[in-house]
C-alpha positions in Angstrom: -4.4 28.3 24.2 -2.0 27.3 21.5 -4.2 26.1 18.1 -1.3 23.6 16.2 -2.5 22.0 12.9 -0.8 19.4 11.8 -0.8 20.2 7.9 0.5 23.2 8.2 3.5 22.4 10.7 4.5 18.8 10.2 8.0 19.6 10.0 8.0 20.7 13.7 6.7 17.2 14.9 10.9 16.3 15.0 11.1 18.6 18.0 13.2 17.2 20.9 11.1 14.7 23.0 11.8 17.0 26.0 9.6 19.5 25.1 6.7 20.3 27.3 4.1 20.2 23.7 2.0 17.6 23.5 2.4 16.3 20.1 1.3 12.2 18.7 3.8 10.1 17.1 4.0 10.9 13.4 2.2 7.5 12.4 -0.5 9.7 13.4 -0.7 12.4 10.8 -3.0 14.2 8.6 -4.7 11.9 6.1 -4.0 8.4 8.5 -6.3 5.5 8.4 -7.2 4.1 11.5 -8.2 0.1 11.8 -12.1 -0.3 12.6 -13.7 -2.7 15.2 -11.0 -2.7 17.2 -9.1 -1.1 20.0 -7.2 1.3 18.4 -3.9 2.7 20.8 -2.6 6.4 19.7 0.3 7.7 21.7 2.7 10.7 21.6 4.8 13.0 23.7 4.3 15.3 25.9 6.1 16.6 29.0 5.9 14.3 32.3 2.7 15.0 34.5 0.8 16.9 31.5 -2.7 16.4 31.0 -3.4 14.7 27.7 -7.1 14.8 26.3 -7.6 13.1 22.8 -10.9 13.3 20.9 -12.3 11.1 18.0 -15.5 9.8 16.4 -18.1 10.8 20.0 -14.7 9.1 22.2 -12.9 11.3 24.8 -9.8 9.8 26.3 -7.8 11.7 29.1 -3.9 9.6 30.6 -1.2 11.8 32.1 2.3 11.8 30.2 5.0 9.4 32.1 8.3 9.4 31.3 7.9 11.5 28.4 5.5 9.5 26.6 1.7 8.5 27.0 -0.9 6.3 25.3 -4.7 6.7 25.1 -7.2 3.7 23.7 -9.9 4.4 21.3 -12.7 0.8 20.9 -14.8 0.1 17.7 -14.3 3.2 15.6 -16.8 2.8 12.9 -15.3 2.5 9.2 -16.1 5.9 6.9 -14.6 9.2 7.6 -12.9 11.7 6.9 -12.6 12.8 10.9 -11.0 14.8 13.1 -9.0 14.1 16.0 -7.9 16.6 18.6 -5.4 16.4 21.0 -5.1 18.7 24.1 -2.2 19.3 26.4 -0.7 22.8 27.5 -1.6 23.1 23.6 -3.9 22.0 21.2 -3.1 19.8 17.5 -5.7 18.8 15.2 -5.4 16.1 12.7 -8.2 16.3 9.6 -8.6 14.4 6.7 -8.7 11.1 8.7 -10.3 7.3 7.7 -11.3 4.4 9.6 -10.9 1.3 7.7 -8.7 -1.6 7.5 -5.1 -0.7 7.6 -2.4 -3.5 5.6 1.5 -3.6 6.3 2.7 -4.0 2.9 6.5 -5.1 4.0 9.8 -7.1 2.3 12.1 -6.3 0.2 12.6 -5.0 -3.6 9.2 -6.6 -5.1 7.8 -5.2 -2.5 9.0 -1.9 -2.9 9.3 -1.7 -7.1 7.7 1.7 -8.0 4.2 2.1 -9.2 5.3 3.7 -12.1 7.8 1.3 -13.6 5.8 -1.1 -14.1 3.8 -2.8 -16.7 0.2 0.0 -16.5 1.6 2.2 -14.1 1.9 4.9 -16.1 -1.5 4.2 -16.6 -2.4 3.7 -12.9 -0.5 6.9 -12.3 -2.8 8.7 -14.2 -5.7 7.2 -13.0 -5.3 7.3 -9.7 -8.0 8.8 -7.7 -9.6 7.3 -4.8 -9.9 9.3 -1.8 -10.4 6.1 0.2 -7.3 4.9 0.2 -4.1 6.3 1.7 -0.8 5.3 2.2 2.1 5.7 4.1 5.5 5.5 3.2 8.1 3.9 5.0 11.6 5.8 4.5 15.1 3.7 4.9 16.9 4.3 8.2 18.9 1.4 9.0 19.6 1.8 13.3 22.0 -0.4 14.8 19.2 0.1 18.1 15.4 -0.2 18.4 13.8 3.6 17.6 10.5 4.7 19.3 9.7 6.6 15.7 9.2 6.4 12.5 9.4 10.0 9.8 6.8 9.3 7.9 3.3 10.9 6.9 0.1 9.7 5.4 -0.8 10.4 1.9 -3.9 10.9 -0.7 -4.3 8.9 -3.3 -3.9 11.0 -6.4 -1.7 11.5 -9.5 0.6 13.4 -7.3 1.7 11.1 -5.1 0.8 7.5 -6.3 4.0 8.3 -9.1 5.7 7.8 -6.1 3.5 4.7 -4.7 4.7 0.8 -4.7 3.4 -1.0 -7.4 2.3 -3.9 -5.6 1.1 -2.3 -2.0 -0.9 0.0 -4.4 -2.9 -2.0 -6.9 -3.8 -4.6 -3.8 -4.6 -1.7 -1.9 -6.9 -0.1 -4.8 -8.5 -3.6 -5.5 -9.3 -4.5 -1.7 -10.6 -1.0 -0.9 -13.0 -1.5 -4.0 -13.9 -5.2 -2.6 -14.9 -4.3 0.7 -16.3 -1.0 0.4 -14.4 0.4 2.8 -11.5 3.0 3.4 -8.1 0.9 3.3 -4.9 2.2 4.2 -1.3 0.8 3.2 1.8 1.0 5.6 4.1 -0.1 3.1 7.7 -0.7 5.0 10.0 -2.7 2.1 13.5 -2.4 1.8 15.6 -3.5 -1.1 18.6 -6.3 -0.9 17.7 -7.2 3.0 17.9 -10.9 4.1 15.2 -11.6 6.5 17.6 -11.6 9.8 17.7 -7.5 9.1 13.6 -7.7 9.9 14.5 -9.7 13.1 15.0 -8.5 16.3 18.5 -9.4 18.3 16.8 -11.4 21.4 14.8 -13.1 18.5 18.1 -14.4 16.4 20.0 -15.1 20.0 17.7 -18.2 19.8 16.4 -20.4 17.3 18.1 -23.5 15.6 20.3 -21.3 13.5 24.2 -20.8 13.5 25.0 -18.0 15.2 27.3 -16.2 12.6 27.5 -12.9 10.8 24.0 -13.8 9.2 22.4 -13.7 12.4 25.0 -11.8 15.0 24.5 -8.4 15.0 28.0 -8.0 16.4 29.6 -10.4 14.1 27.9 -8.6 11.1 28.4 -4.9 11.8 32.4 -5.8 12.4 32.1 -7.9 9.3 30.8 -4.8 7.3 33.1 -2.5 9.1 36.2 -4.4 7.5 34.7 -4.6 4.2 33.6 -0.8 4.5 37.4 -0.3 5.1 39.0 -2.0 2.8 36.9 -0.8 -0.2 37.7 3.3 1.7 40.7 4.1 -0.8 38.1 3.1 -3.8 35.6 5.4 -2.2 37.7 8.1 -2.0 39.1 8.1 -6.0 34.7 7.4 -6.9 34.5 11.0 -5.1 37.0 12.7 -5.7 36.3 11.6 -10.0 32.8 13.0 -9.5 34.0 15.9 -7.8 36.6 16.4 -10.7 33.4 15.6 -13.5 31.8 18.2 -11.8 34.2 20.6 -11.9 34.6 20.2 -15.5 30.8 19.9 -16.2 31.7 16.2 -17.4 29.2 13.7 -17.1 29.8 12.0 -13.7 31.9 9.2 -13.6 30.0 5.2 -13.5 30.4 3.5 -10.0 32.8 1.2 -9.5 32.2 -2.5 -8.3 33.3 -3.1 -5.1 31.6 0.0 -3.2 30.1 -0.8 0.4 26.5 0.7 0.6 25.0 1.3 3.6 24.8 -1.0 6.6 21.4 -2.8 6.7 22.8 -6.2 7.9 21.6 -8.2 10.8 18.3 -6.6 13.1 18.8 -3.1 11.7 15.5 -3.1 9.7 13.3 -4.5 13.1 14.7 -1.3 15.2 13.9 1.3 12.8 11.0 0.0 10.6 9.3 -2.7 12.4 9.5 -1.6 15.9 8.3 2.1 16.0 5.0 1.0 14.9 3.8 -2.1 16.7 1.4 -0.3 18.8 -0.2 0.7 15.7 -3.1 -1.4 15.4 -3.4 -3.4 11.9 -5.5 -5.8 10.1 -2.6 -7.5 8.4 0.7 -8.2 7.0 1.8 -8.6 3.1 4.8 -10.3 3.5 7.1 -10.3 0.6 11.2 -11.1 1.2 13.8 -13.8 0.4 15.9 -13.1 -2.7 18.3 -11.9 -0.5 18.1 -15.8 1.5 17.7 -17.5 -1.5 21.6 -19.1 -2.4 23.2 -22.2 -1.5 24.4 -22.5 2.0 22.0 -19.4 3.2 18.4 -20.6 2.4 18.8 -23.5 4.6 17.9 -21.4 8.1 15.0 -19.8 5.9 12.3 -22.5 7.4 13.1 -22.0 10.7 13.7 -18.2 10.7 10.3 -17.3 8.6 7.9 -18.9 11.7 9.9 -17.4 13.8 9.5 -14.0 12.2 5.7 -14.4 12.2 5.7 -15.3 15.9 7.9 -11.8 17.0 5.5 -9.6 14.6 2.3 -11.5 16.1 3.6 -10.9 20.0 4.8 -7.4 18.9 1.9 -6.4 17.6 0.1 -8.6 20.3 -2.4 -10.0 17.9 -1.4 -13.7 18.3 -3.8 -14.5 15.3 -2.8 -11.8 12.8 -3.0 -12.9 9.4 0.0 -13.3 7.0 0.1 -13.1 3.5 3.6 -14.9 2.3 4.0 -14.1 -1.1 6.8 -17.0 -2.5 9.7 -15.3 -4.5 9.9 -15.9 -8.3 11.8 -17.5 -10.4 15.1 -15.5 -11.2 18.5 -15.8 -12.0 19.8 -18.1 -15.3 17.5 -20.7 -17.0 17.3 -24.2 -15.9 19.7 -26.0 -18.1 20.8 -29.2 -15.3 18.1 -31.8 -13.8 20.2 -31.6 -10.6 20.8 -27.7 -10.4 21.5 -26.7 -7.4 18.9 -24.1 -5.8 18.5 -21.6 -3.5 15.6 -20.6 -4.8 13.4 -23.7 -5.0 14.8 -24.4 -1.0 13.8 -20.8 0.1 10.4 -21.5 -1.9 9.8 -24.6 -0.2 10.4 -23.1 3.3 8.2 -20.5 2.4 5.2 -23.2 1.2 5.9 -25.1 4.3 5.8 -22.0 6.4 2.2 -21.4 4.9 0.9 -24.7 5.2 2.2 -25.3 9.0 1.1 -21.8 10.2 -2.4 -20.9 11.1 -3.9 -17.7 9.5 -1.2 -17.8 6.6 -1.7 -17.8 2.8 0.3 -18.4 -0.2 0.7 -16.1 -2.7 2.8 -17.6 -5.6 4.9 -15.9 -8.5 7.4 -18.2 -10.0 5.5 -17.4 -12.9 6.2 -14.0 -13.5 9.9 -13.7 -13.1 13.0 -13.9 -15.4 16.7 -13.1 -15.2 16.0 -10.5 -13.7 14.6 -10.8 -9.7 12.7 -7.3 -10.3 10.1 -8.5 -13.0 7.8 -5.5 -14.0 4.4 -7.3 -14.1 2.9 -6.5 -10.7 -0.5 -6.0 -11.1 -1.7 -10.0 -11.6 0.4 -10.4 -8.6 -1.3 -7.4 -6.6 -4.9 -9.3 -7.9 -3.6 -13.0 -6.2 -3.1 -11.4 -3.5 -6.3 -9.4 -3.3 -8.4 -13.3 -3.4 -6.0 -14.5 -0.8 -6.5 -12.1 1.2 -10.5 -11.9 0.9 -10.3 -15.6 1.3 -8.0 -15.8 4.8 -8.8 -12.3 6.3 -12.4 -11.3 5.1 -13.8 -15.1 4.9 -14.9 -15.1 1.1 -15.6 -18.5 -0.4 -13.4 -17.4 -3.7 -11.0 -19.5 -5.7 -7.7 -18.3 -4.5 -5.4 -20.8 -4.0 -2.0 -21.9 -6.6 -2.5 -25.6 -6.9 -0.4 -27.7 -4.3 1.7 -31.0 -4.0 -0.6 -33.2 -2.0 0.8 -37.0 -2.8 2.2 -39.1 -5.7 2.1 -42.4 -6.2 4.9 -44.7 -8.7 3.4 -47.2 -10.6 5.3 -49.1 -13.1 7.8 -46.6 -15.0 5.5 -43.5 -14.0 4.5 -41.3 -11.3 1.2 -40.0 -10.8 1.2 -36.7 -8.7 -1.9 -35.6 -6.8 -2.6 -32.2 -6.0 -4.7 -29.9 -3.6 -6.7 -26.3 -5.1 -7.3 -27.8 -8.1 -10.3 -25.5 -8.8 -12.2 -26.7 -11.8 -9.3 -28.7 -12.9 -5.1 -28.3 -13.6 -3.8 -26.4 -16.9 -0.9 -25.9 -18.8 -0.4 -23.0 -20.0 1.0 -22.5 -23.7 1.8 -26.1 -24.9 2.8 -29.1 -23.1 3.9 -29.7 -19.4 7.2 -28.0 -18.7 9.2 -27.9 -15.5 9.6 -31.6 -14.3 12.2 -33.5 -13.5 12.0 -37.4 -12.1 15.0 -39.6 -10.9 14.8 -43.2 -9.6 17.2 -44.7 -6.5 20.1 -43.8 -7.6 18.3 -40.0 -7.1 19.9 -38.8 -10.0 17.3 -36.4 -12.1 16.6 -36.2 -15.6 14.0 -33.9 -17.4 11.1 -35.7 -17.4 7.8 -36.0 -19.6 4.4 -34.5 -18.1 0.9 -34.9 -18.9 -2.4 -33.8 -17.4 -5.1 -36.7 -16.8 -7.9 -35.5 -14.8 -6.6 -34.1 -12.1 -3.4 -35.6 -11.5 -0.1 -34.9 -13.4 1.7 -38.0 -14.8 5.4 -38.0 -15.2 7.6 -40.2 -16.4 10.9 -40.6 -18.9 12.5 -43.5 -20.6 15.6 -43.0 -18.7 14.1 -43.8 -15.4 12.5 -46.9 -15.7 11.5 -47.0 -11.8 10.5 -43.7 -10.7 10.9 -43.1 -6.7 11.0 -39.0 -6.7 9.2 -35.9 -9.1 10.5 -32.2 -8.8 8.5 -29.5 -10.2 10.4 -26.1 -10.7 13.2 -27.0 -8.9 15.9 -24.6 -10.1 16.6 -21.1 -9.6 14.8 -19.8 -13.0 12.8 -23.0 -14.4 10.4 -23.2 -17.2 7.3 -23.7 -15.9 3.5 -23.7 -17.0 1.5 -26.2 -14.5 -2.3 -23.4 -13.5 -5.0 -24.7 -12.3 -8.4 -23.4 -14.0 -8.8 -20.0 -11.9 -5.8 -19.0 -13.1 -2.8 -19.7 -10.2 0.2 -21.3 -10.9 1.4 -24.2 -9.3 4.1 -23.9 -6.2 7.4 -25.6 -6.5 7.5 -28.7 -5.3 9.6 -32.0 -4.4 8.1 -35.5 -3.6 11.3 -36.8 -1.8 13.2 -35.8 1.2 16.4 -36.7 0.4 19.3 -34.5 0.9 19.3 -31.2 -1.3 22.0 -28.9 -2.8 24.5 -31.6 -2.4 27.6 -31.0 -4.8 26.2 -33.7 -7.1 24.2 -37.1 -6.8 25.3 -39.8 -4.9 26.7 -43.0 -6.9 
């Protein structure tokens, strides 16, 4: 009989399917965490008619291979570890080292994927890092115009080693939920820099829905889109490579990029068929959802509210847990400082779809950031957001009674030449952090906006200005990169918000 262990031979697992070795899919590796107290599917290859035995935790589970694939079904694995897991065809592969636990997709796009180690204590975290209870499991970039059945990835130990190479934000919530709950956690973390949402989408998903069908949503449309682009930018392609070939040469310092390059095609569905897809028989506890920068402009954030639910509703079917809990973590601020009453924003509209989203949707939480960011969308201080994310998620998934909650519009009500704004998760009262009330704006019929003046009283927030003498509407943070200060007492800041319904991003007010 042919002995195979895993550690020592993980590079063979890319074999061609057709070989007659029964091998698991390589979400199933060396180190893995599996999710506890509940059915847990683990599938492979193996050649069609072979005999597959899999062995874990007192469970023996025998299916015959079909078609090249096959699928066996473990129930209640107990949390703790590590294990062993055997699998017997015509050969024999053991996986050690493994955990059973809860098991998080950590998934989006750049703040979702900013390294450990850039950020504000991760060098410190780096050094730190030690806790054999939690693994994770990286997610590498492979953009497929068609759904894959695999994914080339591996778990990993936690340890100096490899958390250098770790997500900031997937690995401080991972550290401080393991540490809550006492149990081994593990951390899919699948991000992807600069994609719009329609890229985690699959195509019979975006063929329907209230959205345009264009080159946001079109595969087709997009791919030829990017093809012409990709062509037209060739000649300055070619002159970038052939300079760096010419540095080279020369032992010159390699030439700067020019603008105008085409990257890689990661348009339209191509992130669903090669990061999303692959693992949806894995069984997880939940999803960290963190994308939208890429939405959030004028003219593209609009389809946001309607393509965000519908996202949620493919990963809950394709991971057939209709009730699987969503973390929606609400971009920050970013861009240039608020300067115009009126800006227009797709920021504040993509944060709106995403607060809507949260509080329409059951088994979905808010995380809020417009705090922490800047000019710059990739702000570097992680870990507070890593630790709202930690309550929400002990509040929504593991049923904590916890503050954890940004305050939230509720109602306002215009008296006289004010408005007074009412608020839900107000938790031992509203704050403003570092002087007065910033971040308001209030306009009248004529819905044209002016910075406004805002006080605390209790817990309501009155607004009001001079210039409007009879209020109808309040904004709070309504601009790509406002200034904002409005926490309540636990220490969340306040979502983005607009009392009115009128028309938005229009090219200015009406007269």
């Amino acid at each position: 009989m042919k002995i195979i262990s895993l550690h020592v031979v993980f590079g063979v697992l890319w074999w061609n399917l057709a070989s007659a070795e029964v091998r698991p899919n390589s979400l199933f590796s060396d180190h893995a965490v599996l999710q506890q107290s509940a059915e847990v599917p683990v599938w492979g290859t193996a050649r069609d008619g072979e005999s597959v035995t899999v062995e874990f935790q007192n469970q023996k589970v025998t299916t015959i291979a079909a078609n090249g694939t096959w699928m066996v079904r473990f129930k209640n694995l107990k949390p703790g570890g590590p294990f062993i897991m055997s699998l017997q065809g015509d050969n024999q592969i053991v996986l050690k080292d493994l955990l059973v636990g809860e098991v998080w997709l950590c998934t989006g796009q750049s703040n979702m994927e900013w390294a450990l180690a850039k950020s504000d204590g991760g060098a410190e975290a780096v050094a730190s890092a030690n806790n054999s209870m939690l693994r994770m499991c990286r997610v590498p970039h492979n953009p497929q115009l068609t759904p894959q059945s695999e994914m080339k990835v591996k778990w990993e130990e936690t340890n100096p080693t490899t958390a250098k190479y770790f997500s900031a934000i997937p690995y401080w919530f991972g550290e401080k939920i393991q540490k809550e709950i006492g149990v081994p956690v593990g951390i899919i973390n699948s991000a992807y820099g600069g994609t719009g949402i329609e890229a985690w989408l699959s195509a019979e998903t975006l063929k329907r829905g209230p959205w345009p069908q264009n080159k946001w949503t079109d595969p087709t449309l997009a791919k030829a889109e990017y093809d012409q682009r990709a062509e037209s930018a060739r000649p300055l392609k070619e002159k970038y490579e052939a300079d760096k070939a010419s540095a080279r040469d020369q032992k010159l310092p390699s030439p700067p990029m020019p603008s105008g390059l085409v990257g890689e095609f990661k348009g339209v569905t191509t992130v669903w068929n090669s990061e999303v897809a692959p693992m949806l028989n894995y069984r997880i506890r939940a999803v960290a959802w963190y994308q939208g920068e890429s939405n959030a402009y004028v003219g593209v954030a609009s389809t946001y509210k309607d393509l965000l639910p519908a996202l949620i509703k493919e990963w809950r079917a394709g991971f057939n847990q209709p009730d699987l809990p969503f973390l929606i973590f609400q971009i920050a601020r970013n861009r240039k400082w608020q300067t115009d009453p009126n800006e227009k924003s797709g920021n504040a509209e993509l944060q709106e779809a995403q607060l809507k989203t949260a509080l329409t949707t059951p088994h979905t939480a808010l995380v809020v950031t417009n705090d922490m960011g800047g000019p710059d969308v990739h702000y570097t201080g992680k870990e507070p957001v890593a630790v709202r994310a930690t309550k929400a998620a002990l509040s929504l998934v593991y049923g904590r009674e916890i503050s954890s909650s940004s305050p939230i519009y509720q109602s306002v009500e215009f008296l006289a030449n004010q408005a007074i704004v009412h608020f839900t998760h107000i938790d031992g009262g509203l704050d403003a952090r570092e002087g007065a009330l910033t971040g308001f704006v209030i306009a009248g019929k004529d819905q044209k906006f002016v910075f406004a003046e805002a006080k605390i009283e209790g817990d309501t927030v009155i607004v009001s200005s001079s210039d409007v003498p009879e209020p109808t509407a309040v904004r709070y943070g309504w601009a790509d990169l406002p200034k904002v200060n409005l926490f309540n007492k636990s220490g969340f800041p306040a979502s983005p918000f607009r009392t009115d319904s009128w028309s938005i991003n229009q090219t200015s007010p009406p007269k």
